[in-house]
N, C-alpha and C positions, 0 to 999 in steps of 0.2 A: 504494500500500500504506500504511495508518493505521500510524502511529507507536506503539510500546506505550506504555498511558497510566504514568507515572508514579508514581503513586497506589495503583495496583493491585497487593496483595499478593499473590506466587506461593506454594502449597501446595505444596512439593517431594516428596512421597508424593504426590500425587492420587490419583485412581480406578481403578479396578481393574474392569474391565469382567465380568461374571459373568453367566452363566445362572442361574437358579434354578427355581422351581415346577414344576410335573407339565407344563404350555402350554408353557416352553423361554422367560417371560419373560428377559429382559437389564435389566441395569441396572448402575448404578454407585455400588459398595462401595468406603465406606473401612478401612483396616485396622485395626482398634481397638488393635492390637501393634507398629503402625508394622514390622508386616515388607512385604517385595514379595514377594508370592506368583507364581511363574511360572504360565505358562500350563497348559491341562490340570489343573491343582491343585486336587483337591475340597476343600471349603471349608463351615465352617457360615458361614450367615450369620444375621444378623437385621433381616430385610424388617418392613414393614410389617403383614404377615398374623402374625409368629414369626417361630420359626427355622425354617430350610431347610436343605438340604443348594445346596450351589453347583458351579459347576465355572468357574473362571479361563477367562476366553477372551482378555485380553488384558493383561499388567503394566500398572502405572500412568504417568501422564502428569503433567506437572506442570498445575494447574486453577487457578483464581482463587479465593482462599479466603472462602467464602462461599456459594460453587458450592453447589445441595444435589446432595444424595446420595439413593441408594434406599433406604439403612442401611448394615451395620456388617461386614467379614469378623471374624469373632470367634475363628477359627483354624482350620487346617489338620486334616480328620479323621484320626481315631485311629483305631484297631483297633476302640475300644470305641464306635464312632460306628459302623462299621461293621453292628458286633452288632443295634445298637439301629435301623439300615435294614433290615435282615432281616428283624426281626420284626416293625416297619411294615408290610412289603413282605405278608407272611403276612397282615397282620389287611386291609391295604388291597383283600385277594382277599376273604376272607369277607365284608368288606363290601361290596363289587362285588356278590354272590351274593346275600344278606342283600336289599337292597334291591331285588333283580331280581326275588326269588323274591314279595316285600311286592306290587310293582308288578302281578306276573301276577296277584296271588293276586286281586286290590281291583281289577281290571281296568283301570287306571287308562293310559290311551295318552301313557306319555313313554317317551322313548329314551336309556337310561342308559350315556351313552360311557364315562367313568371313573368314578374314586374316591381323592382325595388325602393323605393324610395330612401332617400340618406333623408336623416333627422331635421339637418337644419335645411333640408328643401334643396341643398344647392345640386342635389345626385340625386337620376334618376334611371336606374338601370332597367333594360328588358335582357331575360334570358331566355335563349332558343335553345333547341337541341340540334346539334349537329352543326354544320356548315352553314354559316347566315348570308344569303343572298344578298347583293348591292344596295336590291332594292327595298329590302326588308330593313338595313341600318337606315336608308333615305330616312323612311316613316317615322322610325324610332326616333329620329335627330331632328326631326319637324313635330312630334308629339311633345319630346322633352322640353321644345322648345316654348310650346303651346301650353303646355300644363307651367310649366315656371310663372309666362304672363298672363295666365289664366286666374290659377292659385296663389300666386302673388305669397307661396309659402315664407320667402326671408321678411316677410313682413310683418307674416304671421307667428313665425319662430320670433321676431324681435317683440312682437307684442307679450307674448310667452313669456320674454323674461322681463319684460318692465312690468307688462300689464296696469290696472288702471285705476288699481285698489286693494285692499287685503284680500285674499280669496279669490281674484279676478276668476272668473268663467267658471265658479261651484256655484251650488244650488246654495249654500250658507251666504255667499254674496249676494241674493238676490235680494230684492228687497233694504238692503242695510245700505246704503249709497252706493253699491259696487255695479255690478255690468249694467243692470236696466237699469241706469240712470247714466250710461254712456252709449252714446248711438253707433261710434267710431270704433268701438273694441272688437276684436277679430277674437276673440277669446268668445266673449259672448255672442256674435251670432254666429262662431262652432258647433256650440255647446245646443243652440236651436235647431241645429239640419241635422 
């Protein structure tokens, strides 16, 4: 058994083992908060692609500091992170649909498995199976396009974290001066469709 080198500086937080993207990538996130997030713990993070939503699959270990990482856990979801998966979740169907109905229309033979959306709206991926025709990327790069100044999501992400009140876009906000008594909040007419 090697001897531990001397020299070598230990990272007492290390890595934080996490699931991320729509595929069930893993990788290893440090904690920008210096907290330990326990297992199970959804989590934003910020991968290479954005931000994502994460899920803790294993607390951290002590690493060799230096080690890289995959990015950053940036904190533990909120309520209002919640909100703003919902409505992801919503637009990430229309556009499953949106591009299925383009592809039948233009006869175009690819096979459209999903459709991803990254957290803060700025990524929006479609995955096929197999070999993606020319003109099946066209569609995708004209939808992403269209759902960005459609959904207007960095907008709606930026409302997210200001929002407009305590509670922005919960049913405990209502009525107490919070969403319906703001006409402008993307948080509360989420929270309505």
């Amino acid at each position: 058994m090697a001897e531990p080198n001397a020299n070598v500086t230990i990272n007492r937080m290390g890595f934080h083992l996490v699931r991320y993207s729509l595929l069930g990538e893993v990788g290893r996130f440090v904690a920008a908060d210096a907290v330990r997030y326990p297992r199970n713990s959804r989590v934003i993070v910020r991968s290479a692609r954005g931000l994502e939503v994460g899920e803790v699959l294993a607390e951290p270990l002590p690493t060799e500091i230096g080690d890289p990482s995959d990015g950053q856990i940036l904190r533990k979801m909120t309520v209002e992170d919640e909100l703003l998966v919902a409505r992801l979740e919503k637009h990430r169907h229309t556009a499953f649909e949106a591009c299925s109905a383009l592809l039948q229309e233009h006869n175009v033979r690819a096979t459209l498995m999903d459709v991803e959306h990254l957290f803060d709206g700025a990524g929006l991926f479609f995955y096929f199976l197999g070999e993606v025709p020319a003109e099946a990327e066209q569609f995708t790069q004209q939808l992403a396009a269209a759902y960005e100044t459609t959904v207007e999501f960095r907008k709606f992400a930026e409302t997210l974290a200001e929002g407009c009140g305590p509670g922005c876009g919960t049913e405990a906000a209502m009525g107490q001066g919070g969403c319906d008594d703001c006409t402008s909040c993307a948080v509360a007419a989420a929270c309505k469709k």
